[in-house]
C-alpha positions as CSV (number, residue, x, y, z in Angstrom):
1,X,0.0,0.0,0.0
2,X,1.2,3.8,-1.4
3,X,1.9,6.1,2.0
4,X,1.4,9.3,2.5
5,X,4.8,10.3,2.7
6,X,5.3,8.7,-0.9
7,X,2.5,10.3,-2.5
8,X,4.1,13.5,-1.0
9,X,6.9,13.0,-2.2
10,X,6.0,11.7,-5.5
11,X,3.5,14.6,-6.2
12,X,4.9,17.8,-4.5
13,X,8.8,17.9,-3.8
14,X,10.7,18.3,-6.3
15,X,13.4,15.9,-7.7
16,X,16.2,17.3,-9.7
17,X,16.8,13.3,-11.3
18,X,13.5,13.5,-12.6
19,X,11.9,17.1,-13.5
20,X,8.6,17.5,-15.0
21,X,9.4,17.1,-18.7
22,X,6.5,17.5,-21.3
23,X,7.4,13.6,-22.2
24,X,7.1,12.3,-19.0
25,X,3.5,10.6,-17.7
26,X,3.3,12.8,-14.1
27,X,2.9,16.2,-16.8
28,X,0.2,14.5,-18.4
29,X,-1.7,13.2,-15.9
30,X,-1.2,17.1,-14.3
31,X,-2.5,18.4,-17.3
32,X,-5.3,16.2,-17.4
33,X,-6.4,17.2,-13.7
34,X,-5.6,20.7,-14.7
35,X,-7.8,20.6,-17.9
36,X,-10.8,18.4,-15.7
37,X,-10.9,21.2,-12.9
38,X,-10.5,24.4,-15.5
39,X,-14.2,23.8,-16.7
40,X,-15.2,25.1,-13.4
41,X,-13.1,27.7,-13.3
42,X,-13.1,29.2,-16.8
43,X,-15.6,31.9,-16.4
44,X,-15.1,34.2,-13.9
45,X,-12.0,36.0,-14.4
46,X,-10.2,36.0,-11.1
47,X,-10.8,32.6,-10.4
48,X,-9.3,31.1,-14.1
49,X,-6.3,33.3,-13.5
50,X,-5.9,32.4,-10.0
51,X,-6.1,29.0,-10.9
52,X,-4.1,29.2,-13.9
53,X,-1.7,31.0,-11.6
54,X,-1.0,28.0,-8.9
55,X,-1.3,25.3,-11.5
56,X,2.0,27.1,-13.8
57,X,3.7,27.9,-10.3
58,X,3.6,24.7,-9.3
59,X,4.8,23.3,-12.8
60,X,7.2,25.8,-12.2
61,X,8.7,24.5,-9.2
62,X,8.1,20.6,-10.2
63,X,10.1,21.4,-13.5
64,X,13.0,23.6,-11.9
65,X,12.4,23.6,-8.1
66,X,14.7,26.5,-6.4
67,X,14.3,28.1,-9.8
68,X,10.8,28.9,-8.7
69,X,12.0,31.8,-6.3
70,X,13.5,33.6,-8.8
71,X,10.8,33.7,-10.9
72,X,8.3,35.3,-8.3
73,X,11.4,37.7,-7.6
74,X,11.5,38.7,-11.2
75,X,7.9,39.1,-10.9
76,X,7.3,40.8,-8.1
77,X,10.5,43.0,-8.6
78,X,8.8,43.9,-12.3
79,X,5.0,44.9,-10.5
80,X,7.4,46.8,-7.8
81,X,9.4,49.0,-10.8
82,X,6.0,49.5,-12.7
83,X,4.0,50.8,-10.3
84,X,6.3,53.3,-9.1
85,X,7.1,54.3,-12.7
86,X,3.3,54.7,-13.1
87,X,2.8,56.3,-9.7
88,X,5.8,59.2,-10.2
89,X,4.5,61.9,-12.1
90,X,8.5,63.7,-12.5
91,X,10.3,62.5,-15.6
92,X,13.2,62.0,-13.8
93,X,11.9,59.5,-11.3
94,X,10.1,57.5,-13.6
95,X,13.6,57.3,-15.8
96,X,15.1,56.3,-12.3
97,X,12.5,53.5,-11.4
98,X,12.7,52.4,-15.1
99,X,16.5,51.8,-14.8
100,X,16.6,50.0,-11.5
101,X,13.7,47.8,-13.0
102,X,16.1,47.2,-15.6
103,X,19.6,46.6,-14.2
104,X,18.1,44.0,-12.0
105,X,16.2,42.6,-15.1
106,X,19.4,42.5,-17.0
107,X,21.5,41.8,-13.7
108,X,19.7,38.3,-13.2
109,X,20.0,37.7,-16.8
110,X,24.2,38.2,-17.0
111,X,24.5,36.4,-13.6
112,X,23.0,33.1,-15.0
113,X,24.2,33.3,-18.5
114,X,27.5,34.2,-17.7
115,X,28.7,34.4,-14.7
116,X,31.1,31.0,-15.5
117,X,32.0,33.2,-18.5
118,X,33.5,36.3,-16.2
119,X,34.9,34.3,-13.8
120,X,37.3,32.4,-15.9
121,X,38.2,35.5,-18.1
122,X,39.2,37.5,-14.6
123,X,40.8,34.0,-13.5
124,X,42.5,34.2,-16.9
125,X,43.5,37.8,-17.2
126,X,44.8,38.0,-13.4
127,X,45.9,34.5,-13.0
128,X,43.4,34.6,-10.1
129,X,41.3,31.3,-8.9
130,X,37.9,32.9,-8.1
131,X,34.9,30.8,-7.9
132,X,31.3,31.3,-9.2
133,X,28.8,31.3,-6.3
134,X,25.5,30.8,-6.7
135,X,24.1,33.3,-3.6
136,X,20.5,32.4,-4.7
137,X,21.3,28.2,-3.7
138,X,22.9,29.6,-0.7
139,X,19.9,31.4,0.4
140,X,17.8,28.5,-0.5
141,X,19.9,25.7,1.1
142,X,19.7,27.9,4.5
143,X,15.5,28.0,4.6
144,X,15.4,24.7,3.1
145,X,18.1,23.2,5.0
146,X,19.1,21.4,1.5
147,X,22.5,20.5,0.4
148,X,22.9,22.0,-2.8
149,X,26.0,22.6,-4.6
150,X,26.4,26.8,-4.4
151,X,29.4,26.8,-6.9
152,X,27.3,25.7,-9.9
153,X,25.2,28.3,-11.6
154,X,22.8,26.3,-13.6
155,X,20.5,28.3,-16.1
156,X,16.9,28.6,-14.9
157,X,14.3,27.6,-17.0
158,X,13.2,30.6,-19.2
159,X,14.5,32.8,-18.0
160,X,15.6,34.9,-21.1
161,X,12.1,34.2,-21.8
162,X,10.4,35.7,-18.2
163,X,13.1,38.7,-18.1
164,X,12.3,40.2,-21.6
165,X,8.7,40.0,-20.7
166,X,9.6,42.2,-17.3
167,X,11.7,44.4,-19.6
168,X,8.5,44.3,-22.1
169,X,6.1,45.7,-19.7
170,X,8.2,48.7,-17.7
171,X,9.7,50.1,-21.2
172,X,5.8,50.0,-22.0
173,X,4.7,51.2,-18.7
174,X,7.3,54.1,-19.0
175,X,6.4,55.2,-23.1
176,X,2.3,54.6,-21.3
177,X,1.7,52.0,-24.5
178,X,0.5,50.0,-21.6
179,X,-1.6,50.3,-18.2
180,X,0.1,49.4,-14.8
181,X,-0.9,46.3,-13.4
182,X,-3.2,46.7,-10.2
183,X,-2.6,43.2,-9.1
C-alpha cells in the first residue's frame, strides 16, 4: 500500500533526477487534472487566473524547483518597478525606477548566463582562482536546510524568456503603450 509520505513525495517535492518534462507521464496526468478542474473555473475571471496562476507555479517548481524563487522575484520586482514608474508623475523619477527595473532585469540575466563566463576570463587575465557562487542556492539551502552545490550556476528555465517579458512591460509602462498592473 502507497503512504502518505510517498504520495508526498511523489506529487509535490521536487526531484532534480527526474523534473517534470513535457514527455514524462506525471505532466500528463497534471495536465489532465488541470484541464478536468478548468471547466469550473473558466468563467469568472479571477478565479481562471488564480487557478491558472497556482497550477503554472507549481509546474514551475516541479520542472526547476529552487528556480521557482526567482521567478516570483523577477515578478514581483517587475510589479514593484512599474508601479512606481506609473505612480511618479517627474520624468526623472520614472527614468530612475525604469532603470533599477532594468539593471536587475538585466543583472539576473548576465548572472546566470554568464557568470562562468566572467569568472574564468578575470581568473585568466589576473591569474586569479575565483569561484562562481550561486548566492541564490545559498539562500535556499539555508530556509530549506538542502544540500545544494552553491558553486554551480545552472540556467533557470526561461528565464531569457520571463526577463524580456519584465523588460517588455516597464519600457511599456514608461512610453504609457500599456496600463500598470493593479494586481
Amino acid at each position: 500500500m502507497i503512504s502518505l509520505q510517498e504520495i508526498y513525495t511523489g506529487v509535490f517535492k521536487y526531484s532534480a533526477s527526474e523534473p517534470w518534462l513535457f514527455t514524462r507521464y506525471a505532466f500528463w496526468v497534471f495536465f489532465l487534472v488541470l484541464l478536468a478542474f478548468y471547466s469550473f473555473v473558466y468563467k469568472k475571471v479571477r478565479s481562471r487566473n488564480s487557478y491558472l496562476l497556482l497550477f503554472s507555479l507549481f509546474f514551475y517548481y516541479k520542472t526547476g524547483g529552487w528556480f521557482l524563487m526567482l521567478l516570483v522575484f523577477s515578478c514581483l520586482s517587475n510589479y514593484l518597478w512599474g508601479y512606481l514608474i506609473g505612480v511618479f508623475r517627474q520624468n526623472h523619477l520614472r527614468r530612475m525606477a525604469l532603470t533599477i527595473g532594468l539593471i536587475v532585469n538585466l543583472g539576473l540575466l548576465a548572472y546566470y548566463k554568464y557568470a562562468f563566463f566572467f569568472t574564468d576570463m578575470l581568473n585568466y587575465l589576473f591569474e586569479q582562482d575565483f569561484e562562481v557562487y550561486n548566492w541564490l542556492v545559498h539562500w535556499w539551502n539555508m530556509a530549506s536546510a538542502s544540500t545544494i552545490d552553491t558553486h554551480d550556476i545552472i540556467l533557470p528555465i526561461g528565464i531569457s524568456f520571463f526577463t524580456f517579458q519584465g523588460i517588455s512591460y516597464l519600457v511599456d509602462v514608461y512610453r504609457r503603450d500599456s496600463a500598470v498592473v493593479k494586481n
